[in-house]
N, C-alpha and C positions, 0 to 999 in steps of 0.2 A: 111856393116859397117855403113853406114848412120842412120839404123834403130838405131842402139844400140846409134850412138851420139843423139836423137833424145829421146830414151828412160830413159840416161842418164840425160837428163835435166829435165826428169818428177823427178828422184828423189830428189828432192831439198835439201835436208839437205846433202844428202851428197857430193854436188856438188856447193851449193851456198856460198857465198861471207863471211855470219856473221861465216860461220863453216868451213872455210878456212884450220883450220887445223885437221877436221876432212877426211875432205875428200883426204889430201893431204897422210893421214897414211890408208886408207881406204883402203884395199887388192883389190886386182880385182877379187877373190873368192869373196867378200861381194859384191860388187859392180858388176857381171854377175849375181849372185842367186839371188839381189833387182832389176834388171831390166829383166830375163827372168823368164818366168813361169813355164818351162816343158822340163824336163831333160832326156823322158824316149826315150831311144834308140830305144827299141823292145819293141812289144806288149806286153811279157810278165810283164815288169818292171811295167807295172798298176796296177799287182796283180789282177784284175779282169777281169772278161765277155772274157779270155785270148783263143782265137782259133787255137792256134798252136799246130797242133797235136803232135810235137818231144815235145813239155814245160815240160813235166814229167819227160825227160832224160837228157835234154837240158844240156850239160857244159857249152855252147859260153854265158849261163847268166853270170855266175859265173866270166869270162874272162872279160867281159864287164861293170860289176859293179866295177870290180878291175883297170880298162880305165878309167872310170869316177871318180874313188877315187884318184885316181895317176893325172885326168886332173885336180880338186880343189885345189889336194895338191902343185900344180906348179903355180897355178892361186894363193895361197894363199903367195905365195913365193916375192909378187911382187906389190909393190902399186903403186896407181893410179899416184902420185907426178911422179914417176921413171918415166914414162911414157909419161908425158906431157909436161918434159922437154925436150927440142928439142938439139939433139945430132949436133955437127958442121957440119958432115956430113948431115944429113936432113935439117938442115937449109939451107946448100949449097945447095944438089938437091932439096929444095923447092923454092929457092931463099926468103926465109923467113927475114925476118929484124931480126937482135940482138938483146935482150933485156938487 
């Protein structure tokens, strides 16, 4: 988790202060695909240089692309704002200040 708070801040527009309410309506679909690079499960998903002898008969592709479609479509479900606002309960087990 560290890595991604971290990666997070390299993106600047959609995290800094003048675009406040971009980033606040910002999916967390947009905001994982602008901060990770590389989404492929299994070899095959390169489409290239692919050495898996089963890849020609392969279903668990097929299953799997459809895991990844169904994980964007819940990530997309959901913005960064929802998220960062801190629930009563997390404030209590942070012992966080109230804003």
């Amino acid at each position: 988790m560290p890595m991604l708070v971290i990666r997070i801040s390299e993106v600047a527009p959609v995290i800094s202060t003048p675009h406040k309410a971009n980033w606040q309506s910002s999916t967390l679909e947009n905001l994982i695909c602008q901060t990770e690079e590389d989404f492929t499960l299994v070899e095959c998903f390169q489409g290239r240089d692919c050495l898996c002898v089963i890849e020609p008969a392969c279903v668990l592709k097929k299953v799997l692309r459809a895991a990844l479609a169904a994980f964007f479509e819940a990530l997309d479900g959901y913005t960064l704002a929802e998220l960062v606002k801190p629930s009563r309960n997390l404030v209590r087990l942070l012992a966080m200040p109230r804003t």
